[in-house]
C-alpha positions as CSV (number, residue, x, y, z in Angstrom):
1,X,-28.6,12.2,-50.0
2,X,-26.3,9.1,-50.5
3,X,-26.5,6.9,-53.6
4,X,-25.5,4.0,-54.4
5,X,-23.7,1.9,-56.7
6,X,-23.6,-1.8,-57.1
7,X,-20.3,-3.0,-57.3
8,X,-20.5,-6.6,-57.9
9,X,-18.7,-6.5,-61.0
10,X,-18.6,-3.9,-64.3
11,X,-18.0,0.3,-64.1
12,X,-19.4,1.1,-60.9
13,X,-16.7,3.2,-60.2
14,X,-17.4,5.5,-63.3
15,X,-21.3,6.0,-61.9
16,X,-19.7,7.2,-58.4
17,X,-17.4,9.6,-60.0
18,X,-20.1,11.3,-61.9
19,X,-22.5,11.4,-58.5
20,X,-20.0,12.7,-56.6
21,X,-19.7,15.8,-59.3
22,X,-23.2,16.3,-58.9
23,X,-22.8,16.4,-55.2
24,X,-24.3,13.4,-53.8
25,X,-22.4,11.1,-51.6
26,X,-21.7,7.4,-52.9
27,X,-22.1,4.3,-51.4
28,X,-20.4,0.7,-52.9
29,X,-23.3,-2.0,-52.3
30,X,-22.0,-5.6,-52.2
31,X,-24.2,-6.9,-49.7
32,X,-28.0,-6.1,-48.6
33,X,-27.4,-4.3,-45.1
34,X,-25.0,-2.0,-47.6
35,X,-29.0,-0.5,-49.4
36,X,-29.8,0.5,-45.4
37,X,-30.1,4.5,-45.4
38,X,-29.6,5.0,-49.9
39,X,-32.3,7.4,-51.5
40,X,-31.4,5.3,-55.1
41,X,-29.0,2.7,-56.5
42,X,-27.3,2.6,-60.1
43,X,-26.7,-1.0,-61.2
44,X,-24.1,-0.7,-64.2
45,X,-23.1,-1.9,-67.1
46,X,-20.8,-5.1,-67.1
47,X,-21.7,-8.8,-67.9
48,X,-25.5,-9.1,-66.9
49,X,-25.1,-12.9,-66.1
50,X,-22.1,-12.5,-63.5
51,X,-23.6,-9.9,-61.8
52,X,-27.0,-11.2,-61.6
53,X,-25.1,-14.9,-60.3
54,X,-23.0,-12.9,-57.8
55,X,-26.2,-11.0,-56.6
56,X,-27.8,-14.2,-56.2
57,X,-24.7,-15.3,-54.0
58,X,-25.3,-12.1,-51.9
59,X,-28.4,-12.3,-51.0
60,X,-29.8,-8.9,-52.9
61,X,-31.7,-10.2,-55.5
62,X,-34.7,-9.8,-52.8
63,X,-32.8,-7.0,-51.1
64,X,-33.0,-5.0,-54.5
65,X,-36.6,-5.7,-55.0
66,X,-38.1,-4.4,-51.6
67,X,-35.5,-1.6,-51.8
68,X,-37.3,-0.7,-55.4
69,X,-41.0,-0.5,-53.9
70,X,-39.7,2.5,-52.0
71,X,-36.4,3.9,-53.8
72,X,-35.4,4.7,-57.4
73,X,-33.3,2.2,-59.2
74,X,-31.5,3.0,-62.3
75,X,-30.2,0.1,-65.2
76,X,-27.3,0.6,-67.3
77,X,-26.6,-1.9,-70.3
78,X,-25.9,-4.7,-67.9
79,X,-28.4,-3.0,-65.1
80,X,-31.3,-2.9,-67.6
81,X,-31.2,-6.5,-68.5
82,X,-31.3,-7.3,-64.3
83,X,-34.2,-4.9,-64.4
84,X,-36.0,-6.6,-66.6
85,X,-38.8,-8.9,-66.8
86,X,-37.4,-11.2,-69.7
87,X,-34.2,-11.6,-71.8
88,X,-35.8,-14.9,-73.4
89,X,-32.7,-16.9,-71.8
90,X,-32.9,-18.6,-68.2
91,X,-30.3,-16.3,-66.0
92,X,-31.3,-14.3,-62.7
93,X,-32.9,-11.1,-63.0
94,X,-35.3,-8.9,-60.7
95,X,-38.2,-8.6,-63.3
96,X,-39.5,-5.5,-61.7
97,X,-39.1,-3.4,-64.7
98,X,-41.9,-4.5,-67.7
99,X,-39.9,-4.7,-70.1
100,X,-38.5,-7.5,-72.5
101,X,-34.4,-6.9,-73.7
102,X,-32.9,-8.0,-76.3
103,X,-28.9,-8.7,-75.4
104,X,-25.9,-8.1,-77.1
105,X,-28.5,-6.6,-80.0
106,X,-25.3,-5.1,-81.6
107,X,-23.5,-7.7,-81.8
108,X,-20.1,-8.4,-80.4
109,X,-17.5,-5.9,-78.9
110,X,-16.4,-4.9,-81.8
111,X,-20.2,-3.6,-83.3
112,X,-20.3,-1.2,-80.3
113,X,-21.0,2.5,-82.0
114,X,-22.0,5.9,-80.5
115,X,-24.6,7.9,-81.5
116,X,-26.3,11.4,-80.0
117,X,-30.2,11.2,-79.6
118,X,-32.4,13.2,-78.2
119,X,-33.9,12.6,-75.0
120,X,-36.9,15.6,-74.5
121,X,-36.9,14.9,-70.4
122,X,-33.2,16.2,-69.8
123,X,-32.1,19.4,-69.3
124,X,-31.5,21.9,-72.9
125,X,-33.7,19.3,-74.6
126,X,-32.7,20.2,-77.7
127,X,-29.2,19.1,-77.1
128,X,-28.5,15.8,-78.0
129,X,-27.1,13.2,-75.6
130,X,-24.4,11.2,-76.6
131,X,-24.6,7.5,-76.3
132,X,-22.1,4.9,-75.9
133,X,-23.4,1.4,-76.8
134,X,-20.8,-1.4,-75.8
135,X,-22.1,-4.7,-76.2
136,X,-25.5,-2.9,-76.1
137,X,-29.2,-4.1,-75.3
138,X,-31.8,-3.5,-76.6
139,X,-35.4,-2.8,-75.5
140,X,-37.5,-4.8,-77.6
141,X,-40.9,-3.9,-75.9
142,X,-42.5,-2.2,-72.8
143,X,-46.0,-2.6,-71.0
144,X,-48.2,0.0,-71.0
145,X,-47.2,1.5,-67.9
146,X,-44.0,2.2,-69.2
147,X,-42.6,5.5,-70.2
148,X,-40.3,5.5,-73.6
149,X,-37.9,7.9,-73.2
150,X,-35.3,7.6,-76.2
151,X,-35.2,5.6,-79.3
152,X,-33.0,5.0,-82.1
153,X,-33.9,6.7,-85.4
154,X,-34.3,3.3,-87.1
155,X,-34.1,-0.8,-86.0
156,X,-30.6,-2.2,-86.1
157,X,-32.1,-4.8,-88.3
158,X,-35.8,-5.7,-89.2
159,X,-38.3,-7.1,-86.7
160,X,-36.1,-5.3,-83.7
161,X,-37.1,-2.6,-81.7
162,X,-35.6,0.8,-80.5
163,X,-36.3,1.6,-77.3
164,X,-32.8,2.3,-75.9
165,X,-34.1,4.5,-72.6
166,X,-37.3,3.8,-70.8
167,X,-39.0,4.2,-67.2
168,X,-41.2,2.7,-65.1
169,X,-42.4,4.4,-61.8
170,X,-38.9,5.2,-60.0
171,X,-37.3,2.3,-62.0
172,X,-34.9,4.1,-65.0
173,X,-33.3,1.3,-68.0
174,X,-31.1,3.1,-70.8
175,X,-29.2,0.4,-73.5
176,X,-25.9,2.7,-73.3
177,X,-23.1,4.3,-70.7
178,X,-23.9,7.8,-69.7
179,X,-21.2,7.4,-67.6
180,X,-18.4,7.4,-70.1
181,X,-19.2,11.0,-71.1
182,X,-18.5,13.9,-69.9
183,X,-22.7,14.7,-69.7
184,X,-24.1,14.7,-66.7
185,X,-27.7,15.5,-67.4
186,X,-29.0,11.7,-67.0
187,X,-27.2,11.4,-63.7
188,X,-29.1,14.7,-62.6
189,X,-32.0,13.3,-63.9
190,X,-31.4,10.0,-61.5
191,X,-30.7,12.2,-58.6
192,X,-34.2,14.1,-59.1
193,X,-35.8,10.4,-59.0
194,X,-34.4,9.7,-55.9
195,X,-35.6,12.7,-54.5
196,X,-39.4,12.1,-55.7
C-alpha cells in the first residue's frame, strides 16, 4: 500500500516519516498524475490559503475530489480547512467534507497549546492522545452524516464549538498535528481507512 502526502507547502514531510514507521510506502503529490496508484492521501497542516491557491495552480483541486469518491483522505489543521465545506471567507477549498471550520480559533502563533484527549476509536482507548494545536481550527459544526470523534472538554470562548476530530465516510479532519508526537495510533487509524 502506498500513501501519500501532499507536498504543496506545510509538514508533509513529518506525515511520511510517521507512515513509513508504520510500514507503508510514501508518495510526495504535487501534481494530479502523482494520486495514480495511492490507497489514501494526508493533506497537512501549513497555511490553508497557499496550499489551496497552489492546488488550484496544479490542477488537483478536481484531482483530489474524484480521487476522494474512491480513496480515503485525511485533513490536518491546514488539511481540514481544504476539506471543508465552509470557512465563512472566499479562498479555495474541496468542500467534500460537511463541515463548517472556524480558522485560527486560537488565536495567533503564540496561543497555540497542547492538550491530551480522548479519542474512544484508537487503539488503548483509555489512553489519551496528545494534541498539538498551532494556529489551530476549529470545527464549528458537522452534518448529520458526520462522525465526531474528539472534542475539547469546554469552548475556547462562548458561542464556539469543540469538535477538534471528525469523519465523514473515508474523509478524516482533526484541528491538531498528530504528526509532531511520537503517537502513532491516528496514523494507524488512517492506514486502516485506506484499507476499507
Amino acid at each position: 500500500m502506498t500513501v501519500g502526502v501532499l507536498a504543496l507547502q506545510g509538514d508533509f514531510a513529518e506525515h511520511a516519516a510517521a507512515l513509513q514507521q508504520l510500514g507503508a510506502a510514501t508518495r510526495q503529490v504535487r501534481l494530479p498524475e502523482h494520486l495514480d496508484g495511492l490507497s489514501g492521501i494526508i493533506l497537512p497542516g501549513g497555511e490553508s490559503t497557499t496550499i489551496g491557491k497552489l492546488a488550484a495552480t496544479y490542477g488537483l483541486l478536481d484531482a483530489l475530489r474524484s480521487f476522494g469518491q474512491r480513496h480515503a483522505i485525511w485533513g490536518t489543521c491546514a488539511g481540514a480547512i481544504l476539506l471543508s465545506r465552509n470557512v465563512g471567507r472566499d479562498q479555495p477549498l474541496l468542500g467534500m467534507m460537511d463541515i463548517r471550520v472556524e480558522r485560527n480559533a486560537f488565536g495567533r502563533q503564540v496561543d497555540s497549546f497542547e492538550a491530551d484527549l480522548p479519542f474512544p476509536m484508537l487503539p488503548e482507548p483509555e489512553r489519551p492522545f496528545h494534541c498539538v494545536f498551532i494556529r489551530a481550527p476549529l470545527i464549528e459544526s458537522a452534518g448529520s452524516g458526520v462522525e465526531i470523534l474528539g472534542r475539547l472538554p469546554e469552548p475556547p470562548a462562548p458561542g464556539r464549538g469543540t469538535i477538534v476530530a471528525a469523519r465523514q465516510g473515508r474523509l478524516l479532519a482533526t484541528a491538531f498535528h498528530p504528526e509532531l508526537t511520537d503517537d502513532l495510533r491516528f496514523h494507524r487509524y488512517f492506514l486502516e481507512m485506506c484499507h476499507d
